[in-house]
N, C-alpha and C positions, 0 to 999 in steps of 0.2 A: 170070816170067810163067807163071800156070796156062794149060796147054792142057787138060786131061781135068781129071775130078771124078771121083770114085768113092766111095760111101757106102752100107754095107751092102751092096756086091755091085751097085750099079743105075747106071749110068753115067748122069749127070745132064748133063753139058759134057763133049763131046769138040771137039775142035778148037776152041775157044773157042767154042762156038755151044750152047745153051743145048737139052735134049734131050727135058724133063720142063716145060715151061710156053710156054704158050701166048703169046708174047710180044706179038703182033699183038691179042689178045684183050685184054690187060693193059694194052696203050695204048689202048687203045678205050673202057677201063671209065675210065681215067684223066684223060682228054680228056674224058668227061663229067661227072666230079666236080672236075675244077679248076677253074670259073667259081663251084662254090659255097665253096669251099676259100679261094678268094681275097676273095671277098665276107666269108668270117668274117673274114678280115684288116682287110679292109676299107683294102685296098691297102698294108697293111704287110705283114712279117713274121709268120708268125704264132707264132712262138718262134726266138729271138736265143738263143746260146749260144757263152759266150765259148772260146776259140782261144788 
């Protein structure tokens, strides 16, 4: 399991907790774009790929 991230000198994740994005903002932008996300589906999947 990662605890820290380090890339180019900038610690990105220490202690599993994300240090460089605004996470609460990212669910916010997402939560708005999923009703229409799901309309392109139009209640399906909107790409199946197989496993």
């Amino acid at each position: 399991d990662v605890r820290t991230t380090i890339v180019d000198g900038r610690i990105l994740m220490r202690d599993r907790e994300l240090l460089t994005i605004d996470v609460p903002g990212v669910v916010r932008v997402l939560e708005s774009r999923l009703p229409a996300l799901l309309d392109r589906g139009h209640g399906r999947r909107i790409q199946d790929y197989d496993t």
